[in-house]
C-alpha positions, 0 to 999 in steps of 0.5 A: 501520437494517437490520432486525438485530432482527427480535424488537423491538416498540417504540422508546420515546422520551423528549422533551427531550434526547432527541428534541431538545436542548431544557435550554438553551431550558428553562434559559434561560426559567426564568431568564426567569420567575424575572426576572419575578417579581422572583426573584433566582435564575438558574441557570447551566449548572452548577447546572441540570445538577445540578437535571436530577437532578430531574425535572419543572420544578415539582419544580425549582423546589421542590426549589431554594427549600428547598435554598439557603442563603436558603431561600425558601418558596414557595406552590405557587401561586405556584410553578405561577405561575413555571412557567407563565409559564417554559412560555410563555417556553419555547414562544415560545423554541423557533421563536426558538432553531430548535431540531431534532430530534437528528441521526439522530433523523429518519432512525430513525424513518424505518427504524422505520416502514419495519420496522413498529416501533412508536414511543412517546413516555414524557416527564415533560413536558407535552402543551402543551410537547412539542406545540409543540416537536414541531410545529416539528421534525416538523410540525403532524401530528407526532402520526401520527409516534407509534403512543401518547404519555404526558406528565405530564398522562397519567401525572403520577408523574415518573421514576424512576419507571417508570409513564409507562413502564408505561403506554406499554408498555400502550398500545402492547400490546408486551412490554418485554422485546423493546422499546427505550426512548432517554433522557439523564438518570439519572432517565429511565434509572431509570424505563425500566429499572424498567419492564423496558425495556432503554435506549440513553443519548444525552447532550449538553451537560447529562448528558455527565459523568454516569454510566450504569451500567445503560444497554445502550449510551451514546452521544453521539448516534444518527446524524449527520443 
């Protein structure tokens, strides 16, 4: 990446879809959890591309239980259940599944160091699951990738909402209008845009049919490796 923008601060990452294209590993270790507590829901692709409308995997789960035909009531005890027990599923899935992160990802944030931007990441999903993801994509000192780093237990409000992005841009003490934010669902693209952050759009199998009316760019990926 040549420095064509010599004005930009900041680089935003979202996590899952973004950095890597982690919602199959996610669909598949729901439908795990659900198995195990004797559930008899499975997603398929196309009802978890539906659901990716809300964010966060509890919210998911909940959403689910009271819009089906069979409303189930689930305790939202029992809910954190099933979704702790899916995050194990998931972790012990990535290495598996050798998840990677997403071709041109490496090499931007190559460029990026080279051109003293900053990088930040602004994610609805846990430390525990972007930790473990990022360690097997980046390394065990993944973190001295990122200058700050908001997850859900930072910054609990989900997007649309665009905190875990005000709070990013604080943490980073850059002006949003000269930074940058990456993400691949409508909700993600609605919390950065609120924050005042223009936002580049990478979909994949989950989010490639979906609309994005107020993205700057919509492409299908950043690079090809």
């Amino acid at each position: 990446m040549k420095n064509t923008a010599p004005n930009l601060e900041a680089l935003i990452f979202d996590v899952d879809g973004t950095l890597a294209d982690t919602e199959e590993t996610h669909r598949l270790a729901f439908n795990r959890s659900f198995e195990h507590f004797k559930l008899k829901w499975c997603w398929s692709k196309s009802e978890y591309r539906d659901l990716l409308k809300i964010s966060g995997g509890k919210e998911r789960i909940k959403y689910y239980s009271f819009n089906r035909k069979e409303k189930d009531s689930l305790s939202n005890s029992f809910i954190n259940e099933i979704h702790n027990y899916k995050n194990l599923i998931y972790q012990s899935s990535l290495e598996e599944r050798k998840i990677k992160l997403r071709p041109g990802v490496s090499s931007l944030i190559t460029d990026l160091h080279r051109n003293k931007i900053k990088i930040g990441i602004a994610t609805s999903s846990s430390f525990n699951n972007i930790n473990r993801l990022l360690s097997i994509c980046i390394g065990k000192y993944w973190q001295d990738t990122f200058n700050e780093i908001e997850t859900s237990d930072s910054t609990p409000a989900k997007k649309p909402d665009p905190r875990v992005y005000k709070s990013i841009i604080s943490r980073l003490n850059v002006n949003p209008k000269y930074s940058i934010a990456i993400e691949d669902t409508p909700n993600g693209l609605q919390s950065a845009n609120c924050a005042g952050l223009k936002t580049i759009v990478t979909v994949h199998e989950m989010t490639k049919n979906l609309d994005f009316p107020n993205a700057t760019l919509v492409v299908d990926s950043i690079g090809t490796a």
